[in-house]
C-alpha positions, 0 to 999 in steps of 0.5 A: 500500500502506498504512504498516505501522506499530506502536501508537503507544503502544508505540513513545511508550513505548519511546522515553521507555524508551530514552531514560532507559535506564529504566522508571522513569523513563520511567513518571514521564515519561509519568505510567504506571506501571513495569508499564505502560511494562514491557508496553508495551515487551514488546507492541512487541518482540512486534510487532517479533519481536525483543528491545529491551532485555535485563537485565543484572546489576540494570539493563536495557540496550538490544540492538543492534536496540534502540539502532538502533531507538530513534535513529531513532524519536527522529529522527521522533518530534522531527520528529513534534513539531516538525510539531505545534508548527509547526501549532498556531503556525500555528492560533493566529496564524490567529486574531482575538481580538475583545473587545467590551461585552455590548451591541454583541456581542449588538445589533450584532455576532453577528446579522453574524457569519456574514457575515465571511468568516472568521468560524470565526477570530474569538474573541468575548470580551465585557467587563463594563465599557468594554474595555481597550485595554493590548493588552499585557495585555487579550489582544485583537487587536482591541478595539470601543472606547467613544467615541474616547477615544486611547492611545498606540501604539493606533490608533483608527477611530472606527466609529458615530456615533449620535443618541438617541430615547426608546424604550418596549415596545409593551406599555407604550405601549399600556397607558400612552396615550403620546402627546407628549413631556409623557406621559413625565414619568409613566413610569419613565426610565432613566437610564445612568451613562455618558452619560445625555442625557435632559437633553439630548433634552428640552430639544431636545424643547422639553419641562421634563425631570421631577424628577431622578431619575425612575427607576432608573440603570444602568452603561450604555445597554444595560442601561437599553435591556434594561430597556425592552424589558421593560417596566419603562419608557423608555430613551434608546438609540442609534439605531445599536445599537436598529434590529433590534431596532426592526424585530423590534417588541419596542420602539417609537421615541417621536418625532422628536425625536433629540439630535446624533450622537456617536461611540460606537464605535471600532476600536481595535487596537495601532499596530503590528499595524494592517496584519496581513492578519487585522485590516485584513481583519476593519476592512475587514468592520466597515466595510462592515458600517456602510456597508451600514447607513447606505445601508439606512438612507439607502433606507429615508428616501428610500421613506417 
């Protein structure tokens, strides 16, 4: 048989009238007004056939069924609340806050999310410049580091290493005839603030660099490689964050020539929190993740 129960509303609202020994008040409580919590209590007492509250000189006072029914519907409407709590606690602690830099959530992150087991857990956040690892302000469980930079009472797993190449659109490739190293002294480079390395690959190209600067410069790799993949000309990216888009041919790698391999991102989350189920479970995924990078990578070497 299914539970007789009256309109939770009412029986809300005859609580908090009970419990003032006010309508008034009880209105302030619940935001209504005191005509509001009059009709409310009125359809309760309808419903139950039989008087809650009766006046007596200026003031209403509970009856005796009143005062029964109002102690124990506290009772469960405390009970009610304490369930409530003790489940949103439970929700909130079965979530991973993850912040990250707009370029390793869009090129490496979110085309894998549906591949963590948990991913209806995991909350995304991105940040505009290198993520702060003060976990005690940055309101992040995990954060993906740049570099391997270390912080007190933050451990660090360094996560990707990477070499760079010259990368150009298709489009531009092909408009521009590029085909040695010396070709890119007439094209536009970009260049990144974080790291810019074009020094660094021509010298190991065995190529003169061009004048400096030849071409505009932005806050990070990802940004110069976005603006590559547009066609406003070369950037330098990492190997390790560009693959995709590699294989999808919205940009074309230029020559063999790579620059030696660099950390560039690290699984950093505090000290303490390390071996919670939730984050060494999303680390193990992470990691898994590059691995399963690293031996396609390793197949894709050995068929060529």
């Amino acid at each position: 048989m299914g539970r007789k129960l009256p309109p939770f509303a009412a029986i809300r609202t005859f609580e908090a009238a009970a419990r003032h020994t006010s309508f008034k008040r009880a209105a302030e409580e619940l935001c209504v007004s005191p005509s509001a919590v009059s009709h409310q209590v009125h359809a309760l007492e309808d419903y139950l056939d039989t008087r809650l509250f009766e006046r007596v000189g200026n003031e209403m006072r509970l009856t005796l069924s009143g005062q029964g029914y109002a102690g124990r519907l506290s009772q469960l409407l405390d009970g009610l609340d304490s369930a409530t709590r003790d489940a949103r606690a439970q929700s909130e602690a079965a979530t991973l806050t993850v912040l990250c830099t707009p370029g390793f959530a869009a090129r490496w992150l979110v085309p894998r999310m549906g591949r963590f087991a948990h991913s209806a857990a995991l909350r995304l956040r991105v940040s505009t410049g290198a993520p702060s690892v003060d976990f005690a302000s940055n309101g992040a469980d995990v954060v993906i580091q740049w570099a391997d930079e270390r912080a007190p009472g933050v451990r660090m797993d360094p996560l990707m290493q990477s070499s760079r190449y010259p990368v150009i659109s298709p489009e531009l490739k092909a408009r521009e005839g590029i085909e040695r190293p010396e070709d890119l002294a007439r094209l536009r480079l970009m260049h990144d603030e974080t790291m810019d390395m074009w020094g660094d690959w021509f010298a190991l190209a065995g190529v003169a660099p061009p004048p400096f600067p030849a071409g505009p410069r932005y806050p990070n790799c990802e940004l110069a490689t976005t603006a590559a993949e547009g066609g406003a000309g070369v950037a330098l990216a990492y190997d390790a964050m560009v693959r995709d888009t590699l294989a999808t041919g919205r940009l074309v790698r230029l020559f063999d020539t790579v620059t030696l391999p660099i950390v560039i991102y690290s699984f950093a989350c505090a000290e303490a929190r390390a071996e919670e189920p939730l984050i060494a479970g999303y680390r193990d995924w992470v990691f898994s993740e590059i691995a399963a990078d690293h031996r396609a990578e390793t197949i894709s070497a050995a068929a060529e």
